[in-house]
C-alpha positions, 0 to 999 in steps of 0.5 A: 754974050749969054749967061747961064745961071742955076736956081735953087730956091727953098721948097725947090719953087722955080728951080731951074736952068736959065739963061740970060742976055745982058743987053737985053734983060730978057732970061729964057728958063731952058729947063726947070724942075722940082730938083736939084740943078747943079755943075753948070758947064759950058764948052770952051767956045761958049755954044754948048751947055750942060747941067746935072739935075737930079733928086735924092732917092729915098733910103739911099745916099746919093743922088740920082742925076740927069745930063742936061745938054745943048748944042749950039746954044742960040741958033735956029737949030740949038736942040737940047739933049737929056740923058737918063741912066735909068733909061739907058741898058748899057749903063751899071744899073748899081751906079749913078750919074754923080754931081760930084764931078762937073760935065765937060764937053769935048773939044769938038762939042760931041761928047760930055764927059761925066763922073759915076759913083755907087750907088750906096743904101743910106746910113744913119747919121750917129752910126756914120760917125762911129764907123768914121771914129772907128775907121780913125782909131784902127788906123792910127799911123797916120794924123786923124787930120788926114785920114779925115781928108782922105775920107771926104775925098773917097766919099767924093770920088768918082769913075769917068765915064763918056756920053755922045750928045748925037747917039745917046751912047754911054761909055764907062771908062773907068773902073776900081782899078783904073780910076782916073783917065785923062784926055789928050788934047784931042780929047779923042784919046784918053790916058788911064792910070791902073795903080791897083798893083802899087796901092800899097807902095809908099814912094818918094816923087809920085806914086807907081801906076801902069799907063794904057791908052783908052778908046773914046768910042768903046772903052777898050784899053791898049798898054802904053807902059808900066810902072811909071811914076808921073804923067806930064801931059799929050802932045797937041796931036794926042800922038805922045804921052810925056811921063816920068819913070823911076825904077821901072821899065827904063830906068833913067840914071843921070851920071856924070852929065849923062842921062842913061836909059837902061832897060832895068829887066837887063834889056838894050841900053842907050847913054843920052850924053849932054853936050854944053848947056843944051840936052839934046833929044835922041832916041832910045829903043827898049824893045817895041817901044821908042823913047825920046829922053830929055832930062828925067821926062821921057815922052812915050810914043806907041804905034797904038798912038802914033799909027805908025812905026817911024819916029818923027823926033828930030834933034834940037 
């Protein structure tokens, strides 16, 4: 067992990444600098490690990071890795590598996943609080308690973005309408949510927002369905996506013990009917896209995703 610590002393005097054995004492200074080291990480297995390190620009609010990473931490051939944004052409040259997120390493150790975020001109601090007190008066529906909440949260937010440790490649996944993907199991996938056109809704049980299935490798993004209310997670094979969906796309209507799936744009229908206690799990094919209903979840399946046109789902 090895522990990873981070310093951060005053004047920056032995700043660093470290790592030690418990058994024996000794500690192995893997980088240090004068800088900031923050967001330590290890994968799930305990081999690799990452860290941000990073320095304040002059007259500009947020911090210009580097990725720090290394692979099989430990053994002969461990070899550490660095990725600059400023050195590297594909990377927005107005962004930077934001600590607000912490790095997470794929399942298979290849890829790092990290946060961006604007790169802003830095504000005076009296005039910061009067744009804050005027953002709070102009907006006066909400409590100012909340806004407040909302507002650390947006200074705090960042984009997804994916770097693979052995090319150096950087993939921006995100952007100011698909703010937030999620990986599949495999991480090999991931889930974005485009809420940009339902920004303005006020809905009861989760916000509306349209699901596209996002390539890893090259950022590009393949529609899974619109309009969908709430995202439960991906099967362990990252085939299927399970979601929830109200009054939109197919709608579900449970009416006397049934569950129904009704195209809400006046497409095919299937009634789902509940026989005993159990739900059983059937099939309902809205158009190009196959549904196995259970209760009010629906789990979408995608040739995109699945890679091939026959359902597997059997009956409980």
């Amino acid at each position: 067992m090895r522990l990873a610590y981070t310093v951060d002393a005053a004047d920056r005097l032995g700043n660093g990444i470290y790592l030690l054995d418990p058994e024996t004492g000794e500690t192995h200074a893997l980088n240090t600098a004068a800088a900031d080291f923050e967001q330590l990480a290890w994968s799930g297995e305990g081999t690799n490690l990452a860290v941000l390190r990073g320095d304040k620009v002059k007259d500009m609010k947020q911090k210009e990071n580097v990725l720090l990473a290394w692979s099989a931490l430990g053994a002969a051939n461990a070899k550490p890795f660095v990725f600059e944004p400023s050195k590297d052409a594909s990377f927005p040259k107005t962004m930077v590598l934001s600590e607000f997120t912490a790095p997470r390493w794929s399942k298979d150790g290849s890829r790092v996943f990290i946060g961006i975020k604007e790169q802003e001109p830095e504000i005076p601090e009296a005039d910061a609080i009067k744009a804050e007190r005027g953002h709070l008066a102009l907006e006066g529906s909400n409590a100012a308690v909340v806004q407040i909440v909302q507002l650390q949260q947006l200074r705090q937010a960042t984009l997804p973005a994916v770097v693979f440790v052995s090319t150096g490649k950087f993939v921006k996944l995100g952007d100011d309408e698909m703010r937030t993907v999620t990986m599949a199991a495999s991480s090999n996938v991931g889930v974005g949510r485009n809420d940009a056109a339902y920004r303005g809704e006020v809905a009861w049980g989760g916000s509306r927002a349209d699901l596209y299935k996002v390539d890893i490798d090259t950022g590009a993004r393949t529609l899974i369905e619109k309009a969908l209310s709430r995202m439960y997670g991906t099967s362990p094979d990252s085939k299927v996506v399970s979601v929830s969906q109200e009054q939109a796309g197919a709608c579900l209507q449970p009416r006397n013990r049934q569950l129904r799936a009704a195209g809400c744009d006046g497409g095919s229908r299937q009634e789902l009917r509940e026989r005993g206690r159990r739900p059983r799990i059937r099939e309902a094919h809205l158009g190009r896209r196959r549904l196995v209903e259970r209760w009010k979840s629906v789990l979408y399946m995608t040739s995109s995703m699945c890679g091939r046109r026959r359902s597997t789902a059997r009956k409980q």
